[in-house]
N, C-alpha and C positions, 0 to 999 in steps of 0.2 A: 504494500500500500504506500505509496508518494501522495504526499499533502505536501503544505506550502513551506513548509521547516524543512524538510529531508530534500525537497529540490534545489531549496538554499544551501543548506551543510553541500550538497552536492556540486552546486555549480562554484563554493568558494573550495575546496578540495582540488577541483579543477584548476583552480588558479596558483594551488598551494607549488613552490616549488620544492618544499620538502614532507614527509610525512607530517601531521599533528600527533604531539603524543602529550597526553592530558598528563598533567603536573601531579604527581603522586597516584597517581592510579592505577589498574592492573594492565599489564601488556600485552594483552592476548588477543586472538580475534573474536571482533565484536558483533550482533547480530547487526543485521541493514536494517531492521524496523522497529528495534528497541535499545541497539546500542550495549548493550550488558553482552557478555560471552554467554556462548551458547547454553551451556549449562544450565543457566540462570535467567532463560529467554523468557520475557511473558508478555512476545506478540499475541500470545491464543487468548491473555487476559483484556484485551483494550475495547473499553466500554466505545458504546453508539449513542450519542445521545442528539435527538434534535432543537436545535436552538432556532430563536427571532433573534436572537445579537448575533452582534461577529465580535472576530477580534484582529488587531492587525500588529504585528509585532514592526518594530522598530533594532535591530539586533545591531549589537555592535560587532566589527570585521570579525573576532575567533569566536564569537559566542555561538553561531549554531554548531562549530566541530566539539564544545567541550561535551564529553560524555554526561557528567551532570547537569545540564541544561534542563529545566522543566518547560522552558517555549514548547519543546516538541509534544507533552503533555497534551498542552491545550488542544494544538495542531491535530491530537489523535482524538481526541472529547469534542470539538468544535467545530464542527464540519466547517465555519464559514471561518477559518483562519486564514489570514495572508499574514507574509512574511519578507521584511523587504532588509537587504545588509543599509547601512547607515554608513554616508562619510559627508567628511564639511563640504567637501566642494564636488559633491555630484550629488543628484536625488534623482529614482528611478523615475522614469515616466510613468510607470504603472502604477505606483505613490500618487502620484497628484491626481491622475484619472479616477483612483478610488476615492478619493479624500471629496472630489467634487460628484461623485455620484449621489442623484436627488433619493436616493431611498436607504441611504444611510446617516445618521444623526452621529457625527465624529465627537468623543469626548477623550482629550489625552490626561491621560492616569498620571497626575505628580502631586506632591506636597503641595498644596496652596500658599504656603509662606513662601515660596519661589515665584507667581505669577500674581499679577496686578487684582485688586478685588473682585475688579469688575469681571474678570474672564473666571472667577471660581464658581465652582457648583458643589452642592454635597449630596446628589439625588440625582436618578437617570429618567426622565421622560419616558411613562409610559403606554405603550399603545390605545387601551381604555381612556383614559384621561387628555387626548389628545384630538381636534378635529380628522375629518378623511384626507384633506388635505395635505395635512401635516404630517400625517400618520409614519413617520420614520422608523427604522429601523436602530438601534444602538449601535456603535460601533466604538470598544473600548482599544484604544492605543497604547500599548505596554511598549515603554523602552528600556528593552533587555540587554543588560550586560553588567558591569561592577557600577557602583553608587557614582564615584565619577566619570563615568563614561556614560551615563545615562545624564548626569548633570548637562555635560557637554553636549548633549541628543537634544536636551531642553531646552538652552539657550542660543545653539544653533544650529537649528532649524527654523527659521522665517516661515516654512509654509505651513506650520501649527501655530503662528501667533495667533491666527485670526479666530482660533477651533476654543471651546470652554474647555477651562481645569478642572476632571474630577475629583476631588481632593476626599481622599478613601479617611475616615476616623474607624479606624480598627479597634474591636473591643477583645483583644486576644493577644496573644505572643507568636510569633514565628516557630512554626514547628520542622521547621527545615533543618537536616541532619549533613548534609551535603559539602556545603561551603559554610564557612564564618563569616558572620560580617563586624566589622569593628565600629559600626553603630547601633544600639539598640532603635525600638520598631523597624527595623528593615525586614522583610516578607518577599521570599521566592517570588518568580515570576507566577508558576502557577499557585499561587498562595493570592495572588492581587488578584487575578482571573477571577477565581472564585468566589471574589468578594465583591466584584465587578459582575458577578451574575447572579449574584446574590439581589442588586440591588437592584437589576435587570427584570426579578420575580423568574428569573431559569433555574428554579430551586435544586431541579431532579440534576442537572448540566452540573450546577456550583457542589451538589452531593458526590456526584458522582466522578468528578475532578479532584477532590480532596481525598475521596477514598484510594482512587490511579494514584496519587502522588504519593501514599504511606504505601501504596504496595511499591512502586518504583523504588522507593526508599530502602525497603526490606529488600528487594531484589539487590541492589547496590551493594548494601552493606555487607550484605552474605554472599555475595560473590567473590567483594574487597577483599573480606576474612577467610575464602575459603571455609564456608558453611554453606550449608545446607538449607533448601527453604524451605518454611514455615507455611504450607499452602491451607492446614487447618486455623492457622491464625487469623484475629481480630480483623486483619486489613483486609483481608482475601475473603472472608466471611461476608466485609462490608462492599467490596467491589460486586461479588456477584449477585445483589440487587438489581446494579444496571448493566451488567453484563451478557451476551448470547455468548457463553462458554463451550467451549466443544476442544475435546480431549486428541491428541494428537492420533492419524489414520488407524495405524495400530493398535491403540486401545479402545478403538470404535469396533475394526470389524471383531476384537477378539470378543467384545458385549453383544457382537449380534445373534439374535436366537434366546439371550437370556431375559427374562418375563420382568418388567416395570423395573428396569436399573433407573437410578434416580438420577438427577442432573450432578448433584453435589457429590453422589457417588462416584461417579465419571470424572467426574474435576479433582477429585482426590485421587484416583488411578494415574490422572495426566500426572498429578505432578510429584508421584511413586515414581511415574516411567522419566520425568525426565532429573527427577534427583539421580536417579540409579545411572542415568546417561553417561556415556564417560565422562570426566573433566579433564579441563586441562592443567590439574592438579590433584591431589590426594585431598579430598576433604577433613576439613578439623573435628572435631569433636567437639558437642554443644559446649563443653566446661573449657575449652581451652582461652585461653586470653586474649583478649582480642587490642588489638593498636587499630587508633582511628588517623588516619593522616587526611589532610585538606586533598579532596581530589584536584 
């Protein structure tokens, strides 16, 4: 599956004249649709969910190759994601044509203490509450990458002066395991999506985004460490609410013929079959000790 992150990671790879190799992370090969080594793949997990918003990321030059990137989250939860690289002195053409299309309502995601009053909002315009006329679509602008590099995306960029600031008041803490950040409230990219569809009223979208990011998460970790995953755990439990789960060819046809196997059954078979798969390492053992490094 290619969405609008994986053609980007794809077309700046293309340009790359050396490999990327993510700062502290595992060296091994990686899946094409989720990034994580095979072992630990959980394409067969990636919710569908249908939204009225979009989302359009704003990425800075290596953020769509970092393996822990949550952009590519949304991309996989939000059908109507675009994805465009960011630099000072070029801006895509396909950027401004979206920015100007009438059936979308552009709001870009930053602190309001960074943009003038007038341009701040704390609420997204919603469809009911709106004439037919009017009747826009959402379209939340995340610019992704480190806190200053996103600064730098803010101030310039001229062709979002003209667009409102969504200015998110978060009642929660960042539950991102992934990177550190050296300011408190800062919140993963896919961590503001879901707060941005939150307020959108795409309840099931913002559930079901939060849940993919603790399983991406557990997927990560237990890769990093050489463990094992947890497919009966909390996060996996909460994914397959919005998920159409289906266990990998093999542990389908070997279920055919047997009377009422359950979905949840099936899904705990997959991922017997793909723990047991070989790795490309000796798995640890749950007690062993784990080192966490900055991927």
């Amino acid at each position: 599956m290619s969405h609008a992150v994986s053609l980007l990671r794809a077309a700046r790879l293309a340009r790359s004249a050396k490999p990327f190799l993510a700062r502290g992370g595992f060296k091994h090969e990686r899946c094409a649709g989720c990034r994580l080594v095979p072992s630990h793949c959980m394409c067969v997990l990636r919710p569908s969910v249908r939204t009225r918003a979009g989302v359009c990321l704003l990425m800075a030059d290596i953020e769509p190759l970092k393996p822990s990137n949550t952009g590519w989250l949304i991309a996989d939860v939000v059908a109507d994601t675009f994805a465009f690289g960011w630099a000072r002195t070029q801006t895509d053409p396909a950027l401004l044509i979206l920015l100007s299309d009438p059936q979308w309502q552009p709001y870009v995601v930053f602190p309001g203490e960074y943009a003038v009053p007038e341009r701040v909002v704390h609420s997204v315009q919603l469809a009911d509450t709106l004439g037919a006329e009017t009747d826009k679509r959402p379209l939340f602008i995340l610019l992704d990458g480190t806190w200053a590099e996103a600064r730098k995306m803010f101030g310039r960029s001229p062709y979002l002066d003209h667009l409102p600031v969504l200015s998110l008041q978060p009642d929660q803490i960042s539950q991102y395991k992934l990177r550190r950040s050296r300011r408190d409230g800062h919140f993963c990219t896919s961590e503001v999506a879901a707060m941005c569809l939150n307020l959108a009223a795409e309840h099931l979208a913002e559930q079901a985004l939060a849940a993919y990011l603790d399983v991406f998460t557990h997927h990560y970790l237990q890769a990093k460490n050489q463990l094992p995953i947890a497919w009966e755990g909390a996060a996996h439990q909460r994914l397959r609410e919005f998920s159409d789960l289906l266990p990998p060819r093999d542990v389908v046809e070997a279920s055919q013929g047997e009377i009422a196997v359950s979905p949840i059954n099936r899904f705990a078979a997959a991922g017997d079959r793909l723990n047991a798969a070989a790795a490309p390492w000796p798995l640890r053992s749950e007690g062993a000790a784990q080192r966490f490094r900055r991927p």
